[in-house]
C-alpha positions as CSV (number, residue, x, y, z in Angstrom):
1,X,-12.1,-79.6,16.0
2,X,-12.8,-79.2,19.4
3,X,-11.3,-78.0,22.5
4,X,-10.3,-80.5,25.7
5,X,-11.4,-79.8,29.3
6,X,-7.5,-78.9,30.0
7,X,-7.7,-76.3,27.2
8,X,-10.8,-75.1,28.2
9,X,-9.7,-74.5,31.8
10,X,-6.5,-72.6,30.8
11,X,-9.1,-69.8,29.0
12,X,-9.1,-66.6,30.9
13,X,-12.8,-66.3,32.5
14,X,-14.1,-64.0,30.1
15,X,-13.7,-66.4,27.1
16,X,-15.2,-69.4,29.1
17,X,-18.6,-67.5,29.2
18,X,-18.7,-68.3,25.5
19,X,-18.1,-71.9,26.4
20,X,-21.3,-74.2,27.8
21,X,-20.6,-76.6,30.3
22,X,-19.9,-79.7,29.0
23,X,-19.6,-78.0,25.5
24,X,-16.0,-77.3,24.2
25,X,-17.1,-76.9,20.4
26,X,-14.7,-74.5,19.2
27,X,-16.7,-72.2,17.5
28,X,-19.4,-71.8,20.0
29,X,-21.4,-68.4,20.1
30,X,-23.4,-66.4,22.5
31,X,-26.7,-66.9,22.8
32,X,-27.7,-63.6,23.4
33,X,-25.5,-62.7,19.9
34,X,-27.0,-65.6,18.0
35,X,-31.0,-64.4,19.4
36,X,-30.2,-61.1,17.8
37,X,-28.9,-62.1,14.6
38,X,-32.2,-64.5,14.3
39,X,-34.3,-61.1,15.0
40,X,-32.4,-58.9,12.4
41,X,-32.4,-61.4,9.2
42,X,-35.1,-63.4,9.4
43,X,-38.9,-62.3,8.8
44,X,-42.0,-63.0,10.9
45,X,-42.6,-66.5,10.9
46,X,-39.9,-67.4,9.0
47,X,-36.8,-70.7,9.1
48,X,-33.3,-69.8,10.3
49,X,-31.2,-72.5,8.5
50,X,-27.6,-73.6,10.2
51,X,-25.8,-75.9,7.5
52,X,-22.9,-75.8,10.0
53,X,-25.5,-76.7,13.4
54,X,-22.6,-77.6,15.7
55,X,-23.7,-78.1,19.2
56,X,-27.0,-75.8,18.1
57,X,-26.3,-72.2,19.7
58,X,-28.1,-70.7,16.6
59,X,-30.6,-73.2,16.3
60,X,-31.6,-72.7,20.6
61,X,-31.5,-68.9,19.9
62,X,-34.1,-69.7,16.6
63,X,-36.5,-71.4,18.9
64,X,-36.1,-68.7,21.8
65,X,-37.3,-65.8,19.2
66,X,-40.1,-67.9,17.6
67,X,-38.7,-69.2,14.8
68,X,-38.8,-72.5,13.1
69,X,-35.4,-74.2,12.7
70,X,-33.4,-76.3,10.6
71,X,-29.8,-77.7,11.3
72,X,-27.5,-79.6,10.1
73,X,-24.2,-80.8,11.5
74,X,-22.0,-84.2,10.1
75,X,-20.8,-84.7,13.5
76,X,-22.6,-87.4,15.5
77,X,-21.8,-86.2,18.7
78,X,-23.1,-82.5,18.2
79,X,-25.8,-83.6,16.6
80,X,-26.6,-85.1,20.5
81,X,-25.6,-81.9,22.0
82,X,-27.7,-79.9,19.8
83,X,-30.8,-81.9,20.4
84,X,-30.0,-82.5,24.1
85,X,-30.2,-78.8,24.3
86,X,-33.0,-77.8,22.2
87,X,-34.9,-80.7,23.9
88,X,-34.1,-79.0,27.2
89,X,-34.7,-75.6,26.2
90,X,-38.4,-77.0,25.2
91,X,-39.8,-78.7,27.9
92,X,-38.1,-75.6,30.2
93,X,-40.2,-73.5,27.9
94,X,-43.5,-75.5,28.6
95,X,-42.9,-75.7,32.2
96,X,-42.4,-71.8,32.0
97,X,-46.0,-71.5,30.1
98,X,-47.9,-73.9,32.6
99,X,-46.6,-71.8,35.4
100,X,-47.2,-68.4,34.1
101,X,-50.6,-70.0,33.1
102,X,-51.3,-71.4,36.2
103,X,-51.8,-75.0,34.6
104,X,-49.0,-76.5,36.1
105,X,-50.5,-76.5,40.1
């Protein structure tokens, strides 16, 4: 189940934070939340697994603390979000890197 646009714009402000552009999955999580949870039960070099991946909140928040990552998700078009978005995330990332690195210029 997912949410429509409509719905999405009748949520009061502070629940559309929760809510990515473009994303109206119906269970999504924050990021910040998810990155924590990663950090508290999983070990040092360790694989978050999210049977349930959705549009991949938990699997982004895996890859922004380190971790490998495994998702799954029966739905074909979060399975495009989520890699959309953890695609995204990494090539931010290496652009980050190069730039702190001074590789990039």
């Amino acid at each position: 189940m997912k949410i429509s646009k409509e719905q999405y714009d009748r949520l009061p402000k502070n629940l559309q934070e929760y809510f990515y552009k473009g994303n109206f999955h119906c269970t999504c999580k924050p990021l910040a939340l998810m990155r924590y949870l990663c950090r508290l039960v999983c070990p040092p070099n360790g694989t978050v697994l999210d049977p349930f991946a959705g549009s991949g909140t938990t699997l982004l928040a895996a890859q922004k603390e380190g971790f490998n990552f495994i998702g799954i998700e029966k739905e074909q078009e979060y399975c495009e979000i989520a890699r959309r978005r953890v695609a995204q995330a990494t090539t931010q990332r290496d652009v980050e890197t190069e730039v702190s690195e001074g590789t990039l210029f």
